[in-house]
N, CA, C and O atoms as a Tinker XYZ file with bonds, in Angstrom:
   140  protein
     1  N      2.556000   11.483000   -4.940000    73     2
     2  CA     2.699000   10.298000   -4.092000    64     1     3
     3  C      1.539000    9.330000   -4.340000    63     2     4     5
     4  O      1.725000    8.114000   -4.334000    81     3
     5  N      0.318000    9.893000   -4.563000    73     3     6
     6  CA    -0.615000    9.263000   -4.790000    64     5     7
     7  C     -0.673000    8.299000   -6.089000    63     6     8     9
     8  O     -1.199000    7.187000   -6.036000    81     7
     9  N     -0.183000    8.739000   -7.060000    73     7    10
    10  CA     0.251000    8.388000   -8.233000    64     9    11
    11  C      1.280000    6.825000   -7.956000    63    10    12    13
    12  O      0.944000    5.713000   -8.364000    81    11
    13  N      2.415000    7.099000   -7.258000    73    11    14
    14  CA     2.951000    5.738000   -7.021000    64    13    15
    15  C      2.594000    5.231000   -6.481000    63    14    16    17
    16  O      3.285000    4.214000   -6.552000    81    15
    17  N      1.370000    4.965000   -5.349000    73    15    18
    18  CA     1.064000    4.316000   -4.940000    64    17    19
    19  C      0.352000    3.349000   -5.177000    63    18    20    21
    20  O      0.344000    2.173000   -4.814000    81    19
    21  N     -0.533000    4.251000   -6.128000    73    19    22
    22  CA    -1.610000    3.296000   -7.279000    64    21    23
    23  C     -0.704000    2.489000   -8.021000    63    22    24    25
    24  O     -1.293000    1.452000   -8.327000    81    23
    25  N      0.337000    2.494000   -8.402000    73    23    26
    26  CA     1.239000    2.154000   -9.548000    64    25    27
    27  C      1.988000    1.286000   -8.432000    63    26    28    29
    28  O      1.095000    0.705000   -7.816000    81    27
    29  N      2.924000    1.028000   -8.035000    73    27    30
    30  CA     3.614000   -0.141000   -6.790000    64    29    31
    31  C      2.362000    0.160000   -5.583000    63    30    32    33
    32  O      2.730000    0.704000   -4.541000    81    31
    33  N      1.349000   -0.091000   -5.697000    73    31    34
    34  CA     0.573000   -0.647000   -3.989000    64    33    35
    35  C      0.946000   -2.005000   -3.678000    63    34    36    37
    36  O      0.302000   -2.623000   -2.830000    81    35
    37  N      1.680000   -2.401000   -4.131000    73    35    38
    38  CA     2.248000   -3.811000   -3.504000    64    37    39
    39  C      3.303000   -3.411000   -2.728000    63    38    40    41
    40  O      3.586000   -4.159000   -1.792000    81    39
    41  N      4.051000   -2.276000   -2.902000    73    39    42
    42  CA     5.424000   -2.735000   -2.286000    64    41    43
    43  C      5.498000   -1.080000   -1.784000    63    42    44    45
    44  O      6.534000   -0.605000   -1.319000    81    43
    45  N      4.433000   -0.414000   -1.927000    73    43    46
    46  CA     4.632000    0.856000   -1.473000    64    45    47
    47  C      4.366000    1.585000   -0.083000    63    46    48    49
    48  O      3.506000    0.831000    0.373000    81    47
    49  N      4.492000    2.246000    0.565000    73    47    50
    50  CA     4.806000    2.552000    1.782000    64    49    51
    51  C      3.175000    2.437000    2.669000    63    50    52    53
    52  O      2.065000    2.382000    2.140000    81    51
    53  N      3.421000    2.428000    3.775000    73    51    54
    54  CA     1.895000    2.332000    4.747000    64    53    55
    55  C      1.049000    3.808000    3.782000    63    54    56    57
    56  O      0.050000    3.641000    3.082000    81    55
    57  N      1.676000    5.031000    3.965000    73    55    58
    58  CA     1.050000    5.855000    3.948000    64    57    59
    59  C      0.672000    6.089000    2.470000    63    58    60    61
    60  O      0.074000    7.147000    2.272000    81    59
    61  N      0.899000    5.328000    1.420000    73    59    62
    62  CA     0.313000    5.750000    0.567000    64    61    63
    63  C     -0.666000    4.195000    0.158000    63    62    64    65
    64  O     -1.232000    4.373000   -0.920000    81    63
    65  N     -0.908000    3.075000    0.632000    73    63    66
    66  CA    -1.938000    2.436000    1.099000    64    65    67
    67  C     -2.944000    2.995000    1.162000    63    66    68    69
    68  O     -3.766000    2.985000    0.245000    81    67
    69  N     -3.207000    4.041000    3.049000    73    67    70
    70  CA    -3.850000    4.881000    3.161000    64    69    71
    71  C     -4.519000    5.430000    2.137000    63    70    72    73
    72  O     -5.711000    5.175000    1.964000    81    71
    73  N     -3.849000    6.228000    1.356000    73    71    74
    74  CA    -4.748000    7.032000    0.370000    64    73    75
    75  C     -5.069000    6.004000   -0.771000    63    74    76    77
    76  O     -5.978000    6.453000   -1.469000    81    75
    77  N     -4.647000    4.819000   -1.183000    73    75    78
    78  CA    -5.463000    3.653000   -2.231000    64    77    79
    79  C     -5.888000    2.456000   -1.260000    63    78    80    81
    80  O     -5.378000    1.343000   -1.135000    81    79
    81  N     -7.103000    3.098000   -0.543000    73    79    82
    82  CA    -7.796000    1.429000   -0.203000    64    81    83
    83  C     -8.384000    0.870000   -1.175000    63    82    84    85
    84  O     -9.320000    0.229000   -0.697000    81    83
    85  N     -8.354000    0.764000   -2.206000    73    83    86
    86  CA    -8.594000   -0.227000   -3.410000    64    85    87
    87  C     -7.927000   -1.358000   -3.107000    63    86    88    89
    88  O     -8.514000   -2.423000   -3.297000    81    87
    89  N     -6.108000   -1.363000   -2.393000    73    87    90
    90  CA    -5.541000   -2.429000   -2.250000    64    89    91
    91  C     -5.707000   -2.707000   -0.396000    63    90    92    93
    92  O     -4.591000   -2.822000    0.110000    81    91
    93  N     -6.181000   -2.756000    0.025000    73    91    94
    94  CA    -6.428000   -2.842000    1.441000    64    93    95
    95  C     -5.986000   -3.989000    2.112000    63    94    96    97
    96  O     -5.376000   -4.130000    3.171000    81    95
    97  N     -6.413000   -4.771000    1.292000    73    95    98
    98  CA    -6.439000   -6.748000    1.235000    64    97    99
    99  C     -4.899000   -6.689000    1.329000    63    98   100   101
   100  O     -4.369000   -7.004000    2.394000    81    99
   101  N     -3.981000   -6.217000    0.034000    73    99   102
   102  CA    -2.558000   -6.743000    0.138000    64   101   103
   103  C     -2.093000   -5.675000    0.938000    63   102   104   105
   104  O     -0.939000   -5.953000    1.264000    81   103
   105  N     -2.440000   -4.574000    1.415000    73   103   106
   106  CA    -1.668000   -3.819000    2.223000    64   105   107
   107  C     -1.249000   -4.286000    3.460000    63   106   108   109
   108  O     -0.162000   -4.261000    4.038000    81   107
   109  N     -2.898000   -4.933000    3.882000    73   107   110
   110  CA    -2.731000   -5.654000    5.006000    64   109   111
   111  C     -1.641000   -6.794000    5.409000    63   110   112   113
   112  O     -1.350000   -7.180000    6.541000    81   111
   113  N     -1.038000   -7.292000    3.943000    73   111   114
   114  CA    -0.641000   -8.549000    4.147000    64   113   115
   115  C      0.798000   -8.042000    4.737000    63   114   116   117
   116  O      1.292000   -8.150000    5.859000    81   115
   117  N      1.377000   -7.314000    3.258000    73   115   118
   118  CA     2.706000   -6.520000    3.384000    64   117   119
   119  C      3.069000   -5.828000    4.625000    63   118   120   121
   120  O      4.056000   -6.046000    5.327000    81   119
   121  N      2.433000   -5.238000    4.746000    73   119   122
   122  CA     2.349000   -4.230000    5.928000    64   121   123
   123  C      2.756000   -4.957000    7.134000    63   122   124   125
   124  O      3.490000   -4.467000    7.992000    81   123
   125  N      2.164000   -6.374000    7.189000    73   123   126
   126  CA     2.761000   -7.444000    8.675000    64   125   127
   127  C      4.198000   -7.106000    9.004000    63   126   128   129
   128  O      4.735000   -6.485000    9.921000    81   127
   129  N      4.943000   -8.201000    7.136000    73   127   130
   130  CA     6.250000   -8.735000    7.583000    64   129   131
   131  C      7.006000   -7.373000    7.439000    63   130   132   133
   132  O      8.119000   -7.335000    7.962000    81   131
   133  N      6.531000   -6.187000    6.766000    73   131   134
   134  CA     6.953000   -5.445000    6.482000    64   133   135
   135  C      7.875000   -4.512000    7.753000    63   134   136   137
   136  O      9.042000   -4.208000    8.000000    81   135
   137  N      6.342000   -4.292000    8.389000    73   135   138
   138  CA     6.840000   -3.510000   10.125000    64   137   139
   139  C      8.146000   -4.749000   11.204000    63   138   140
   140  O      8.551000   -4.401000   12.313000    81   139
């Protein structure tokens, strides 16, 4: 899981965000319209 997350952290689920805060910035964004 960790693996796709690094690989789609744009479009990939809250919980694997979590484990890549490298993308934190766009998680945050997605994560809005997303929920």
């Amino acid at each position: 899981e960790n693996m796709v997350g690094h690989k789609l952290g744009e479009f990939s689920p809250t919980r694997l965000f979590r484990g890549h805060t490298g993308r934190r910035d766009k998680a945050a964004v997605v994560k809005g319209p997303q929920r």
